[in-house]
N, C-alpha and C positions, 0 to 999 in steps of 0.2 A: 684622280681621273679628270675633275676639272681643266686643272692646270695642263694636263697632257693634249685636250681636246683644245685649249684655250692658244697654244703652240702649237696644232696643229692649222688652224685658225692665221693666225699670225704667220706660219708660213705659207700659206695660200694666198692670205693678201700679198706677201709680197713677190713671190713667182706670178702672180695678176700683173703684178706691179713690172717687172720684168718681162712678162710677153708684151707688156704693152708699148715701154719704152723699146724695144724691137720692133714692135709693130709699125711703128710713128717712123723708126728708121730703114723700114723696107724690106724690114728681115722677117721672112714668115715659116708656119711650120712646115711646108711641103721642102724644105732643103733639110740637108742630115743633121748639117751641125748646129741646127736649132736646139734642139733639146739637149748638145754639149753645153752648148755654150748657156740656156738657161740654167744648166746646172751650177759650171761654173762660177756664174754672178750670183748664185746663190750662194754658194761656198764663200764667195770673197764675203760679200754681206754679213755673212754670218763669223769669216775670221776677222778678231780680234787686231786692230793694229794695222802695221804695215800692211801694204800690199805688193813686196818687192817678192818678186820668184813668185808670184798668183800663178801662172801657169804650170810652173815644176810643181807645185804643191797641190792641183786639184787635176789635172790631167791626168795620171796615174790613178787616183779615186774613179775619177770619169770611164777611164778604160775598163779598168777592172770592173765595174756594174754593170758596163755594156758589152764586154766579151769581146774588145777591140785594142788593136794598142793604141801604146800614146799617139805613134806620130799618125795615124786614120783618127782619132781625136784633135790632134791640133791643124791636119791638114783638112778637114772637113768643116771646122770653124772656118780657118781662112777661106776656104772657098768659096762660104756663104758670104763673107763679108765681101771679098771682091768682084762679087756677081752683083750684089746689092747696093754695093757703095755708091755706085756709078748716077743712080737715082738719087740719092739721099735726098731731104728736102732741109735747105740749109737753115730755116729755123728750127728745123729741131736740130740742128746740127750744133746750133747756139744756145739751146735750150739744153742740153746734153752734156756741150765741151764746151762750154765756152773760153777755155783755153786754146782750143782751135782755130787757128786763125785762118788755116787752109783747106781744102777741099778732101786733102791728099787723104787717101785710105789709110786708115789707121792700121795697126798689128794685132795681131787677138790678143796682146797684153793689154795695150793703150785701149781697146776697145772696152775688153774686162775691167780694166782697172777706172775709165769714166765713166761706164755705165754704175761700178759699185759706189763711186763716190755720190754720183747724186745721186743715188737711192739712199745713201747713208745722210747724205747733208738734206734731204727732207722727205725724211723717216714718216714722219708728220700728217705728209700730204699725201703720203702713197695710196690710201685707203680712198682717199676722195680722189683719183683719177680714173 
């Protein structure tokens, strides 16, 4: 039971950890594809390895909880992102991606797939932001 309590724990920080890096990039919960796409970065987080096809692999999961298909799943991400993008504030853009060189609106792969790497590359620090 510990252990079960102690993982549930540990996923709350890091869905914290995830609204917030959202937060900082403009992305809030009154649009739909917030709580997709919090899901999603959790899913990646939590797979194992690559992150090639993140989106064929946790879209289908996504739909199916929420009673919606894939493509109202991936077109309701994208829409938050390019409502939101437009504001971004480029330090956390650098703080985020910094493989980013441009402003350009990401894709909800690239979006998914930077957000999970720096949650993964400071696993560490999530707790303390």
């Amino acid at each position: 039971d510990d252990d079960r309590d102690c993982g549930k724990w540990v996923g709350r920080i890091m869905e914290l950890a995830v609204c917030k890096v959202l937060h900082n990039l403009g992305m809030l919960p009154k649009y739909t594809g917030y709580k997709y796409l919090v899901e999603a970065v959790l899913m990646g987080v939590e797979k194992e390895g690559n992150l090639e096809h993140i989106t064929k692999d946790v879209y289908p999961v996504i739909a199916g909880q929420h009673q919606v298909s894939v493509w109202m799943v991936e077109s309701d991400i994208r829409s938050m992102i390019e409502r939101c993008w437009k504001n971004v504030n480029p330090e956390w853009l650098s703080t985020y991606f910094p493989q980013m060189k441009e402003k350009n609106r990401p894709t909800n792969t690239q979006l998914i797939e930077g957000i999970v790497l720096y949650l993964r590359e400071n696993k560490e620090n999530v707790s303390e932001e």
